[in-house]
Every structure is written in C-alpha cells, then in structure tokens.
N, C-alpha and C positions, 0 to 999 in steps of 0.2 A: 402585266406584259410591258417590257419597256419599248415603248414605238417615239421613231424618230420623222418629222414630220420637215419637210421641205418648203415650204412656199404657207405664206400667211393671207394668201388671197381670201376669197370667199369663201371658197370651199375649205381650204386648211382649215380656215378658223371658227367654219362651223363645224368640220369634224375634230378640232381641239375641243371645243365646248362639248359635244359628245362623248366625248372618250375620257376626257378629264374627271367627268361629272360619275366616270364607272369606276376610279381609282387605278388607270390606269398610271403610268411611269411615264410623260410625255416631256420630249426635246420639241420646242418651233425654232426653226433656223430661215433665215431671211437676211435681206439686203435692206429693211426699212427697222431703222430700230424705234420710230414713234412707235409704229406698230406695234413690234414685238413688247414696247413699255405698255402699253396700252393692257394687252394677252393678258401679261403680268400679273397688271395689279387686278384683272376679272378673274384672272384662273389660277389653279392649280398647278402651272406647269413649270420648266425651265426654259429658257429661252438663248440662243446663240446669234447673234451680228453677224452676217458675212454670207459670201459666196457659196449655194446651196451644193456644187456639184466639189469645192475644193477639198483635198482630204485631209490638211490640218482644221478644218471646220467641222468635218464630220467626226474627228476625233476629238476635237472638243465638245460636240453634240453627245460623245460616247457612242461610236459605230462599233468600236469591238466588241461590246456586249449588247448589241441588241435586237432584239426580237425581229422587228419590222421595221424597214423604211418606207417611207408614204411620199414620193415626189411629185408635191403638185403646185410648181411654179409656175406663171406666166407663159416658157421656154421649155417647150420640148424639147430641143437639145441639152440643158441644163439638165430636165429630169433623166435624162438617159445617162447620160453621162454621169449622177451621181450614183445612177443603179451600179451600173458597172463600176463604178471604184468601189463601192462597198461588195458588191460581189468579189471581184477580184485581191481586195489589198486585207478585206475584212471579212468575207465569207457570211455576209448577214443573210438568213435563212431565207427569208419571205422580201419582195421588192415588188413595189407594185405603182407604177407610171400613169401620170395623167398626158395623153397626146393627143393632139388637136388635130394635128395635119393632116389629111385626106392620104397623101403624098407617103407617110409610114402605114398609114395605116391598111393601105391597101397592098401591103408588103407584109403583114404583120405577122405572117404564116414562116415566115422566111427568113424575119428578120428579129424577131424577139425570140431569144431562144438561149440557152446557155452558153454556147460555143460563139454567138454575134452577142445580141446586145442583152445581155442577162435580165428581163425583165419579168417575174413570175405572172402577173398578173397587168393588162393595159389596161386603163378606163377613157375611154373616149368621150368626154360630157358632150358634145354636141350630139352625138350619135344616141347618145340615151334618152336628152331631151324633146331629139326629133320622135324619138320610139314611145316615149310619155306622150306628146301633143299628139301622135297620131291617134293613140289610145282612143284619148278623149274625143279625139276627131269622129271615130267609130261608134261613140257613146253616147249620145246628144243627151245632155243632162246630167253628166254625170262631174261631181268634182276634181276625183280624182277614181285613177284604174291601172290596175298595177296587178304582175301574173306571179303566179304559182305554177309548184308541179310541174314545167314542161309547157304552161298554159292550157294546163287541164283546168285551171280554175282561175275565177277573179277575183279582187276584191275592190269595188267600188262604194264611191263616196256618194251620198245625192243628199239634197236637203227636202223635208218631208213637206209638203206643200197643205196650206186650206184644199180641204175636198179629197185628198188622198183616201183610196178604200180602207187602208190600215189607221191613217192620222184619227188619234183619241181613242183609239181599242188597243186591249195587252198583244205583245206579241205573241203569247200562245196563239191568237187567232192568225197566223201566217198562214201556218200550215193546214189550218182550216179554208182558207182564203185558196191556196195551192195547194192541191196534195200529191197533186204529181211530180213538184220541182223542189229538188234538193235544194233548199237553201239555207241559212243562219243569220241572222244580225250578229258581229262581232262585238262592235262599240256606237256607243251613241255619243257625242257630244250636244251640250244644252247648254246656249248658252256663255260658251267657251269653256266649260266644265264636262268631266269627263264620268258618265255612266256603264257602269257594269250591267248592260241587258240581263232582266232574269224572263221570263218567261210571264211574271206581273206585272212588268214594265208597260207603260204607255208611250205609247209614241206622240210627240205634241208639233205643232206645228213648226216649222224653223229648225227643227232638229238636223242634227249633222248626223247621217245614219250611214253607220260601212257593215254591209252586207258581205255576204262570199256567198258565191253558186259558178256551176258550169259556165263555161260561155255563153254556151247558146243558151242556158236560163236567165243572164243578164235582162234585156231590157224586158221580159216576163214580170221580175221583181222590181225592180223600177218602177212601173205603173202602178204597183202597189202603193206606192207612195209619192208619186208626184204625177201629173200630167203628161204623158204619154208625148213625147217630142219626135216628129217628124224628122228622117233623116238627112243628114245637110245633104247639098247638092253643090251648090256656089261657094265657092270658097275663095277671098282674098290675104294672101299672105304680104305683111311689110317687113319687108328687106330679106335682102335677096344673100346674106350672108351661110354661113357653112350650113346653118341651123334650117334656115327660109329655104336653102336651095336643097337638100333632104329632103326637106318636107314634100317640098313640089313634085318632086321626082315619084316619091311614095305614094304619092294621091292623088295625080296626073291621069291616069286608068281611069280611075271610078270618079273623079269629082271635078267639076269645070273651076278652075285656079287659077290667078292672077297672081302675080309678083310683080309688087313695087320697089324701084329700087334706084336710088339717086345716082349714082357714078356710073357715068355711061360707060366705061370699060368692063364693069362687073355685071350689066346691062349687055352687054356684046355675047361674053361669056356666057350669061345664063341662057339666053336664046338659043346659043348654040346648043348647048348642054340638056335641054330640056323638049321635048317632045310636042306636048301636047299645052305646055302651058302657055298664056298669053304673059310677056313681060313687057311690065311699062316704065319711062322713068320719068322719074319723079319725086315729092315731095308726101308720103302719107298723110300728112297733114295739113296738104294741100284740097279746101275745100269743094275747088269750081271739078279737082283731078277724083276724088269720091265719088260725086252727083254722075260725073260725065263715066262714071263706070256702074253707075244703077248699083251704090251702094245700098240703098233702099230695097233691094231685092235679093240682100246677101246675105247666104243662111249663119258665115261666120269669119268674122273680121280676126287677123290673127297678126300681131306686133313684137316683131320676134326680130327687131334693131339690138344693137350691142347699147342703147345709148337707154337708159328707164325712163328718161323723163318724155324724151320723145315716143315711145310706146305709150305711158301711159298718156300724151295729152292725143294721139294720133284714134286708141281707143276710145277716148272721151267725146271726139268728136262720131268716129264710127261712127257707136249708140247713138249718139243723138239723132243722127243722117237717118237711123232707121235699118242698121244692119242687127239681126237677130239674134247674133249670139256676138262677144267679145273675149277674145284672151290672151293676157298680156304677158310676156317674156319681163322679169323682174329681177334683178342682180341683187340689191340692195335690200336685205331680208328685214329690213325697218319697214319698206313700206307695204311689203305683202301683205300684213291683216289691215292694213289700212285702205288699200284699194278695194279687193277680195268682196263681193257681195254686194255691191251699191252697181254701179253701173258697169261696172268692169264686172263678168261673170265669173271668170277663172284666174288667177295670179298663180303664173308660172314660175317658179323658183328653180333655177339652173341646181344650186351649192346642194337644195334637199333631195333635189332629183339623183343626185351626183353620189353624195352620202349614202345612202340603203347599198350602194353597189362596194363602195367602198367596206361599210360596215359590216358586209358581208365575209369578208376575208379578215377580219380581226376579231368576230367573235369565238369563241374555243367550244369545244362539240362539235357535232358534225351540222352546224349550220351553213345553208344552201343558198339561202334568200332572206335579206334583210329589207324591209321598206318603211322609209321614214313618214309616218302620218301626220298630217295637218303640223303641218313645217315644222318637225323635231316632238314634236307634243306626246304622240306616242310611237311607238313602233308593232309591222310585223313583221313575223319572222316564221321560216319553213326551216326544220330542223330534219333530221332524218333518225328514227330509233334504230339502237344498236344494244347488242349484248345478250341478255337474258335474262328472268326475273331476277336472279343473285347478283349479277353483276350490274343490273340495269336500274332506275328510281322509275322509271316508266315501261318498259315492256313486261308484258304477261300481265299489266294492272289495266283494268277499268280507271274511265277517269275522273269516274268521282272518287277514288281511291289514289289521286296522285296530286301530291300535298305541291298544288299551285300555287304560288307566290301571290299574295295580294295583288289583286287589279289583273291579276293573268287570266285568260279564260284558251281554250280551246278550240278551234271554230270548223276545223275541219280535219279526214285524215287522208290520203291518196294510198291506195295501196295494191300497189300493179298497176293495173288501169283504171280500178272503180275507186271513184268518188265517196267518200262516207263523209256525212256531215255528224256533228258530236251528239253524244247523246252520252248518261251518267253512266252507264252498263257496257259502252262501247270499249273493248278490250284491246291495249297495241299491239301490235307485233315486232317484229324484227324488220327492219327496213321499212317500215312505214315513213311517208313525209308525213309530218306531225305541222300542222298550220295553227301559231298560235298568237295570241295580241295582247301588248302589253300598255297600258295606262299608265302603271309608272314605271319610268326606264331607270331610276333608281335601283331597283330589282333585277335587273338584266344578267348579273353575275346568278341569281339564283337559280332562271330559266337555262342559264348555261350549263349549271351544275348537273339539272335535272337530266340534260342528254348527254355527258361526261359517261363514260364506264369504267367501272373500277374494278379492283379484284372481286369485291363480294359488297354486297347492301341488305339492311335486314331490317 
C-alpha cells in the first residue's frame, strides 16, 4: 500500500515505525528536516521537506498515486486542508485527519463530509485517550482495557500477583476454577518476552496476562489472579486541559473529582463547564496544595499535563503522599517502560493509544479493530469472516484447521449476539467477528491474507 503520512510528530512516527516494519510504501512529509533525517536513516521510508497541506509538496510526496493519506500534524487546519486538496486536485481514495478541537468536532456530523471538508475517516486523540483512561478508571487493576465487538467483550491487561488462586497452576485449571465464565488468556508476557498460552502453561508471579471475557465477567477473572481491588471513589485529576476536562466531565456522576489546574483563566472555564467537580488552582506538585486535599485518601492520582516531566515528578510525589493508585499521561515513548511498574502504576501513552484506531483503517480485509499491546510490542485485532469455504481460508474451517501464522492464536469469536471463546473444533462462519492476537507483528500481512476473499481456495 503506498501511504502518505503528514506530520512526524509522535504519533506519525510511531505509525511510520509501524507500517514500515509491514513493507508498506511510505512518504513522511514535514516542516522539520532534522527529523525527517533522523526517520531516515531508522527506517525504511521516503521523506519530503515542506508544507504538509501545499500541493506541489504533496506531489512531490507522490499524491497522484496513492492509496492513503494520514494527516496528522500539530494543526488542524493544516490537516484539513491537505485532505481536501488531495481530494479535490488528486482524488486520493482513503483520507483520514487527526483534529483536536472540541470546536470541529462537535460539528463533525456536518462538517466532514464529501461535499465540505473531504475527510474519510477523523481521529480525535484526546477523545480516545480520555475513553482509554476512563477504561482503566472502571477497572481497578487493570493495565491496560480496550473493547471489541460493540463492547460485547474485553480484553485486559493485569499483572499476576504472590497469592493469586491461578499463580503457579496450568491454565487449563481456569475453567476449573470458573465454569460458568467465558473466558481465555490470549497472551502472556514474562519478563518482557512474549508467551504463547497453551493450556500447560503456568502462570508465574509478575506475569503480564491479557485475558478476554464479557464485561461483566471482567473483574470475576481478575481475582483469579491478583488481589481483588476495591473500586475508586476519589479521584484527583492534574490539569485541566482538553484531556483532564473530558475526563471530569465523564466521571463527575459516579466519582468525587478534583482538578488542578494552574492558569486561572482555564480555572474560570472549567468551573463553569463542570458540574460536580471541585477545581483548584494550582501547582500539582505543590506539596502543602496534595496534603491540604487528603491526598492520603485518594483512590487515584491522575497526571494528565501536556508537559511529561512534570506528570511524572507530580506522580512521584502523589505515591509518596500516600494516594493509592498513579497514572501518568506520557508523550515521550522513551520513558514509558522506564516509569511503568515501579511507583508510577500506569504509563499512559497518547501516540499507542492513537495508533490501533489509526491502524485500523490501513489494514486490508475486513478488519474492524486494531489495538496496539504493550506499546507496539504486539497487536489485536477483530476482523469480520467473509465468503465461503471455496472462497474463504477461514470460514466453514474449525480452528485448529486454520493454518495460523506463528505467534497468532485465536481468542475469541462474536457471532450475532453470543459470545464464543475459542476452542480447536469451533467452526466459523460467515460474518463472524474473529478476535485474534498477534506476538509477532512481522506476520501481520499473513493474518491479512487469511480474511482476504478470493475467487476460490483449496
């Protein structure tokens, strides 16, 4: 696929690392050319100097032949503007915008559309990230939690704890352990190394274990493996930007919420704008301004500043103060494994959160949902079966009879309304959502392959 990529921010240039690594045909176009030397000499790609939305740039980038543009600069207006001249001057199929502003977006019905601003597909990353952190907000303990099917299902991350009912026994005893809840372990990591659950597998202490079950079978399976965590109540959010003020708004009902937030004009604002929350201003990492809000009594401290260093030292103190859980808003994809698991509980990642939505409209088959695990490391993905046994590499087969790509496994299938987790004799069907996880993303063209239809397969 040849894809033309706009802006070499965070997010570009982890979805160039992405895509490159699949043998894709990639243009980065940008205004910083360190940068784009940098891309370079790591990647696989091409790279253009200049004005992301001009259309001698985009001709240079090669917009008359290509597949996909991906606008996601700094400037929304930039990204909009580049959709429509490739729409218009070059008829490029697929265009898909990163916009920020509240201000479009709550137009978007009206205003992205063929006939106005040609944009196939929007990605809002504030809006997705709020939608992630709320997740985990819901989840207490959980790493990471991200939907399928409709949110007919989940798939969460936990780490296996000393004392867990399952920690040191194979996973066949799961469904000994439960037998009334649907569930699976998809992947394990150990380690930072990536295991294929068989059914002999042991689960060992420290394990990074991503399960899938219902929703309401979530925190069921969770206790199966770590300590059973109490659901938050208190919640203090730092900073009160597009991200922090979402959140409050979404969790203001159910959860008592503070926002801190230094500019007293954005302070004025949120007050107004906010219901139930209490907003203070201030300094997060203002020690005497923590204590004097019985940080010591807060189920979850959340640092969600555009600024990383000040999130993570603002967390650092949290924890210490005695707030019960930490999770920190992280830009800079260097320091995510290095925070992550020590005192900081959660390391939120904007660029990976942003990527699975992205990488969802760039993969070929009928895939639905892409989601990037443990920051790029592996992926899953919800594809939808089509066809028929002749035409199809997966329907009418059972799935122990469907020649899986190394490191792929199967974990679950939705079919109408019911739930089927995988099993070797379980046979697909025609429109089944097909929930599968891949360990190595090297292989991703295979999994593509497998839900491709063609005239006949034998």
């Amino acid at each position: 696929m040849k894809i033309i990529l706009l802006g070499a921010g965070q997010v570009g240039t982890s979805l160039a690392e992405n895509l490159a690594s699949e043998n894709n045909d990639i243009t980065m176009v940008d205004t910083n050319a360190d940068r784009l030397r940098d891309l370079q000499d790591r990647l696989d790609i091409r790279t253009v100097h200049g004005v992301a939305s001009w259309p001698p740039v985009l001709e240079q980038a090669g917009v008359e032949d290509a597949d996909l543009l991906i606008a996601v600069t700094n400037s929304d207006e930039v990204n909009m503007i580049a959709c429509q001249i490739a729409y218009s001057l070059y008829r490029t199929p697929t265009k898909i915008a990163r916009i920020r502003a509240t201000q479009y977006i709550d137009h978007k019905e009206r205003l992205f559309k063929p006939d106005n601003v040609p944009v196939d597909v929007l990605i809002s990353p504030e809006q997705l990230v709020t939608d992630y952190v709320q997740r985990l907000v819901e989840t207490p303990g959980a790493l990471q939690v991200l939907d399928f099917a409709d949110k007919k299902l989940q798939l969460v991350a936990v780490k296996a704890y000393h004392g867990g009912p399952l920690v040191g026994q194979e996973l066949r005893f799961l469904k000994q352990h439960m037998p009334s809840v649907k569930t699976r372990v998809a992947a394990i990591f150990r380690k930072d190394r990536p295991i294929t659950p068989q059914g002999s597998t042991v689960i060992e202490a420290e394990d990074e274990v991503f399960f899938i079950a219902g929703r309401n079978d979530i925190r069921a399976v969770m206790s199966e493996l770590r300590r059973k965590e109490k659901n938050y109540k208190r919640v203090i959010i730092a900073g009160g930007g597009n991200i922090g003020y979402r959140l409050a708004k979404s969790l203001e009902r159910n959860y008592s919420v503070k926002i801190i937030e230094h500019n007293e004009n954005r302070c004025r604002l949120l007050s107004e704008s906010l219901s139930r929350t209490v907003v203070l201003r201030g300094d997060a990492s203002d020690q005497d301004l923590l204590l004097d809000e019985n940080i010591e009594d807060t189920d979850i401290f959340l640092a969600l500043t555009n600024d990383d260093e000040a999130n993570i030292m603002a967390s650092l103190l949290a924890k210490r103060l005695g707030a019960r859980k930490v999770m920190t808003l992280i830009n800079n994809s260097a320091y995510v494994d290095l925070v992550q698991g020590g005192e900081i509980d959660v390391a939120i990642s904007p660029s990976q959160t942003t990527i699975g939505s992205l990488l969802t409209h760039v993969r070929r088959g009928d895939i639905v949902n892409v989601h990037s695990l443990r920051r790029g490391a592996a992926e899953a993905i919800e594809a939808i079966a089509h066809g028929d046994r002749k035409s199809s590499k997966v329907v009418g087969r059972a799935i122990e009879d469907i020649d899986l790509p190394e490191g792929c496994t199967i974990g679950a299938i939705v079919r109408n309304e019911e739930v089927l987790m995988a099993n070797d004799d379980l046979v697909i069907e025609p429109d089944d959502h097909v929930i599968l996880f891949l360990i190595d993303k090297r292989r991703i063209k295979d999994v593509e392959r497998l839900f491709q239809v063609g005239l006949t397969f034998f």
